[in-house]
C-alpha positions, -999 to +999 in steps of 0.1 A: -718-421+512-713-431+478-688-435+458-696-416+426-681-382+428-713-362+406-746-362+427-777-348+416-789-310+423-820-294+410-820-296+372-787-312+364-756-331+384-726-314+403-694-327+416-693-337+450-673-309+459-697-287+455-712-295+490-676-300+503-675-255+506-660-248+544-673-209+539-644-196+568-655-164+553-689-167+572-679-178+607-677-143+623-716-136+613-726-167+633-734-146+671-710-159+694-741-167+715-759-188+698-758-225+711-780-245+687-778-239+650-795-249+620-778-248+586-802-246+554-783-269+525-755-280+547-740-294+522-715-323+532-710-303+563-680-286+560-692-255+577-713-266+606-680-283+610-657-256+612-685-244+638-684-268+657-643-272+660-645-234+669-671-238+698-697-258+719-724-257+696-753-282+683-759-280+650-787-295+629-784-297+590-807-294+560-799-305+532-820-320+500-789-341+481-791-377+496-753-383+493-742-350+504-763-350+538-749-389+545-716-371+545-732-342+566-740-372+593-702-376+601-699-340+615-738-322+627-756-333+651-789-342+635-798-344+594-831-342+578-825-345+541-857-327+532-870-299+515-871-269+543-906-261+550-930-265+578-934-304+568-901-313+585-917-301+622-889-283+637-891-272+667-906-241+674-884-213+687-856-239+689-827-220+671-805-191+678-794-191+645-809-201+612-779-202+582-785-199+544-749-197+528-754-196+492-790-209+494-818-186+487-808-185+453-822-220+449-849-221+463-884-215+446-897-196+470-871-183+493-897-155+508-914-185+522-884-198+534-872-170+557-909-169+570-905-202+580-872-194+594-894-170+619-913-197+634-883-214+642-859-189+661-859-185+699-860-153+716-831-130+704-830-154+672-811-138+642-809-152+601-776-155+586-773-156+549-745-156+523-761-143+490-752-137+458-752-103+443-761-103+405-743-069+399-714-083+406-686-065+386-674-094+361-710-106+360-722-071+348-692-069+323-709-098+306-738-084+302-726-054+293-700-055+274-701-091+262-742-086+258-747-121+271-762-137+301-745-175+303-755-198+329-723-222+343-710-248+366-709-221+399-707-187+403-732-161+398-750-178+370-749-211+380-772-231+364-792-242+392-800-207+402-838-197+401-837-165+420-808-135+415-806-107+443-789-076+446-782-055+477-809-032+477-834-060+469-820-080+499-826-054+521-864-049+507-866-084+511-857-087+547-882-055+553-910-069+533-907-102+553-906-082+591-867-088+599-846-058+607-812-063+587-784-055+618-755-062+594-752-063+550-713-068+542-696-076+509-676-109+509-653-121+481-645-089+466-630-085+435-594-076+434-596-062+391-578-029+389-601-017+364-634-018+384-612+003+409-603+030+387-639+026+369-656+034+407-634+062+417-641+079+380-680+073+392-673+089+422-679+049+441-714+049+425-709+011+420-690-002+453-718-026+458-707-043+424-668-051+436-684-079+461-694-115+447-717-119+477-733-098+506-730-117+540-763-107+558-770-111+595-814-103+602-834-108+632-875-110+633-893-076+636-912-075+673-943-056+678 
């Protein structure tokens, strides 16, 4: 790995930390019986990691950044730094589970992503996905109240987002694309006594906004 702590990532440079996330937050949607994983945008690793010091797993990585996925070496069991599609010849019905922390959002097309994903999961296969949710309370207050949409460094608006989601368009999402969502959580909620008060004087018509991301756990529709 190199030195230089800023790598390259879609339209501008982040610091290597960015790929260093360990997501502990995740680890109970990954099935307890899944054996061989596949993580979309590993990253350095960190989380296939943590998997793997958990449990006897194998545990492939994705990941696009060169320096990011030399790290991801050190700690998964095979790394293909390549753009996910069906040009990287995965094998067919090889995973139990297919992982997209914090990825979708980057990706072009990540519709054609998760049908991809499809292809690849055995029998009992499931998706699991971290994803963050644009109506997120302090992301709406910007809008809102600030009547601005700024793009930063991380977070909701990070810069190198191209695609923004919200609960009920995940779940259209999943539906349009033949999965059956088994499991749509908030993560990462926000702790601001003023959204409280705000949702109970809505009578909880904005719970879904508290959460900075939904986990999501989805398996492919059968005949």
């Amino acid at each position: 790995m190199s030195d230089d702590k800023s790598v390259s990532y879609a339209n501008g440079v982040k610091d290597f930390s960015y790929f260093q996330c360990q997501r502990p937050e995740m680890l109970p949607y990954i099935p307890r019986e899944a054996v061989r994983i596949l993580d979309v945008g590993c990253g350095a690793g960190e989380f296939g990691r943590s998997l793997k010091a958990a449990r006897a797993v194998e545990v492939w990585g994705v990941e696009m950044d060169a320096s990011a996925a030399t790290a991801a070496t050190r700690y998964l069991d095979h790394v293909l730094c390549e753009p996910f599609d069906p040009m990287l010849h995965l094998p067919t019905r090889g995973f139990d589970c297919i992982i997209f922390n914090d990825v979708l959002e980057h990706l072009v097309d990540p519709f054609a992503a998760l049908i991809y994903a499809r292809e690849l999961l055995g029998d009992n296969g499931v998706v699991v996905c971290s994803i963050p949710n644009v109506r997120f309370w302090q992301n709406m207050k910007h809008l809102l109240i600030d009547k601005d949409w700024q793009y930063t460094e991380h977070g909701i608006l990070d810069r190198t987002h191209l695609r923004f989601f919200t609960r009920r368009s995940i779940l259209s999402t999943f539906d349009n694309l033949e999965y059956n969502v088994t499991r749509i959580e908030g993560i990462n909620p926000s702790l601001s006594r003023k959204f409280r008060l705000l949702n109970w004087l809505l009578f909880n018509q904005i719970a879904d906004m508290r959460y900075l991301q939904f986990a999501v756990v989805a398996s492919p529709r059968t005949a």
